[in-house]
C-alpha positions as CSV (number, residue, x, y, z in Angstrom):
1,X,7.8,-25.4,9.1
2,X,4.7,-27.3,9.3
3,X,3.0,-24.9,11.8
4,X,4.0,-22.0,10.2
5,X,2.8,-23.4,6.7
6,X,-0.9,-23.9,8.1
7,X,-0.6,-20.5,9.7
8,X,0.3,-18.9,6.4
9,X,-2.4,-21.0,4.7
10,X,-4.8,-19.3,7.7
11,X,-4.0,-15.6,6.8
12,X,-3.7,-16.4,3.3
13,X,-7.8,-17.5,3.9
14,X,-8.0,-14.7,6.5
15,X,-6.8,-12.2,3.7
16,X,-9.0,-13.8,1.4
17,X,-12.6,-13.3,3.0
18,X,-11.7,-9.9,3.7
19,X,-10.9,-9.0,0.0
20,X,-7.1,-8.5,0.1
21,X,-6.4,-11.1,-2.5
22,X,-2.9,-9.8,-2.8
23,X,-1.8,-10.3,0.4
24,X,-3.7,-13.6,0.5
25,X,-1.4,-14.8,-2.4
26,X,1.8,-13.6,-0.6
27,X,0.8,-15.5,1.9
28,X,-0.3,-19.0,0.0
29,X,3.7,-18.5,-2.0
30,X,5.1,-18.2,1.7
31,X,3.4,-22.4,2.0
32,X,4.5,-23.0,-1.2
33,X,8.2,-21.9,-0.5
34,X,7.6,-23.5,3.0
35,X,6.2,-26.8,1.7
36,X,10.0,-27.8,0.6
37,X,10.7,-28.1,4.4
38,X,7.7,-30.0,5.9
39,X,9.3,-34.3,6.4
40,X,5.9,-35.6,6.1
41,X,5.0,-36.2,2.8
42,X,1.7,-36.5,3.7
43,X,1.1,-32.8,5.5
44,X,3.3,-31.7,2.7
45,X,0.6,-32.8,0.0
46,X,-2.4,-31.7,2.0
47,X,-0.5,-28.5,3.0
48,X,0.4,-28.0,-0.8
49,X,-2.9,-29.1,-2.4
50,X,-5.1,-26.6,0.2
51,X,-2.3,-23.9,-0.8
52,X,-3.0,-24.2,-4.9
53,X,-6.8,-24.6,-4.6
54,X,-6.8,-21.4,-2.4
55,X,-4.2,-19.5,-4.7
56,X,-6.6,-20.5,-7.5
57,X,-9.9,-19.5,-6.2
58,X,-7.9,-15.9,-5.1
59,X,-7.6,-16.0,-9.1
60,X,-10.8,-16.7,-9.8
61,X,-11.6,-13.9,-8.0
62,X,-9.5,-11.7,-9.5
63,X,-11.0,-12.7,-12.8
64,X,-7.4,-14.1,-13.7
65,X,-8.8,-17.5,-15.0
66,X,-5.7,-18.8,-16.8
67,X,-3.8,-18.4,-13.6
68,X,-6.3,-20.0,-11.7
69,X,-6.5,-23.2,-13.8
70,X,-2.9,-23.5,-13.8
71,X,-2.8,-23.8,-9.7
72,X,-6.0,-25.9,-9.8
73,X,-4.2,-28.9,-12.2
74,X,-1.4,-28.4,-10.1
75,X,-3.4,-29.5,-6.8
76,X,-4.9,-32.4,-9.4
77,X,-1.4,-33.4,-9.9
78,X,-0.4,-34.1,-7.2
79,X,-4.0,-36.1,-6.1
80,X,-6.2,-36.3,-8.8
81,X,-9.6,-36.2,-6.4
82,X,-13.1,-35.5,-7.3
83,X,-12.7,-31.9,-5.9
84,X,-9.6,-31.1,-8.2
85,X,-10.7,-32.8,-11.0
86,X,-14.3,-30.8,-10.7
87,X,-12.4,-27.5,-10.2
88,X,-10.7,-28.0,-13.4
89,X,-13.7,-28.7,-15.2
90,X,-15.5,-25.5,-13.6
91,X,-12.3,-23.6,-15.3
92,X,-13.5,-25.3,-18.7
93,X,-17.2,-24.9,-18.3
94,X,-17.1,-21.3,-17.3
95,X,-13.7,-19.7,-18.9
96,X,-12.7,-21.9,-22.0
97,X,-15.9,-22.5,-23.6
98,X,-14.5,-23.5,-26.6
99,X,-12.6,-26.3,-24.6
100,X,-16.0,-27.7,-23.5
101,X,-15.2,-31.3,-24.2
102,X,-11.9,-31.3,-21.5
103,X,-14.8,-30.4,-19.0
104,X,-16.7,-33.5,-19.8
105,X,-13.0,-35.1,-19.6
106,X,-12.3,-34.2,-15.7
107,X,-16.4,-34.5,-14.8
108,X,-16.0,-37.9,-15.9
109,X,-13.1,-38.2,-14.3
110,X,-14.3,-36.9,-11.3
111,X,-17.4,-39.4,-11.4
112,X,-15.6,-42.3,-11.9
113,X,-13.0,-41.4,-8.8
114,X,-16.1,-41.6,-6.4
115,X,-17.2,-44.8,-7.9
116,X,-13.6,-46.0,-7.2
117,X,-12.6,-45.1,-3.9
118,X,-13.8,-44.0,-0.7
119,X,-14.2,-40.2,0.0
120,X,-15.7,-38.1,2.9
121,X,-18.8,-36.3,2.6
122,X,-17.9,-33.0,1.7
123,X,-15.8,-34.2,-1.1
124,X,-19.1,-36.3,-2.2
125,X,-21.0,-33.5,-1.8
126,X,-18.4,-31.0,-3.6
């Protein structure tokens, strides 16, 4: 189960970069069904969280913004890191203007995570 769920998270990216966000989301639901499966809680969160964020970004794409801010807090509930927490305000600050205040909310959020603990450079960067 934990191979085929990073496969499916592959395609599902594979599918993505070549514009077939349809089949890209069948293939991010086959982790998510999957994910139920995988012992290690650990690879399961990781597994999971990479699954939402990418399900989310499909939506993005396909200009379905509620749906992709649904999948976005629930990859920032289940590790409420910089990255999620930015996402969710990018959903705010570019989708629910007149929310603009719950952006400041998870930017601040977001700040005061990297002050706290110890993240990797891309997540700094991001």
């Amino acid at each position: 189960n934990n191979l085929k769920s990073q496969l499916y998270n592959e395609y599902g990216n594979v599918y993505q970069y070549l514009g077939l966000f349809e089949i890209s989301i069948k293939y991010y639901n086959k982790v998510i069904k999957l994910n139920k499966n995988i012992l290690s809680a650990k690879e399961r969160k990781g597994k999971l969280i990479y699954a939402y964020t990418n399900k989310a970004d499909v939506f993005e794409k396909l200009r379905r913004s509620d749906s992709a801010y649904i999948y976005y807090h629930k990859a920032y509930k289940i590790i409420p890191d910089p990255l999620a927490a930015a996402n969710i305000a990018s959903c705010f600050i570019n989708y629910k203007k007149n929310n603009i205040d719950s952006a400041g909310y998870y930017l601040q959020i977001a700040s005061d995570s990297l002050r706290s603990y110890t993240y990797s450079s891309y997540q700094k960067l991001i």
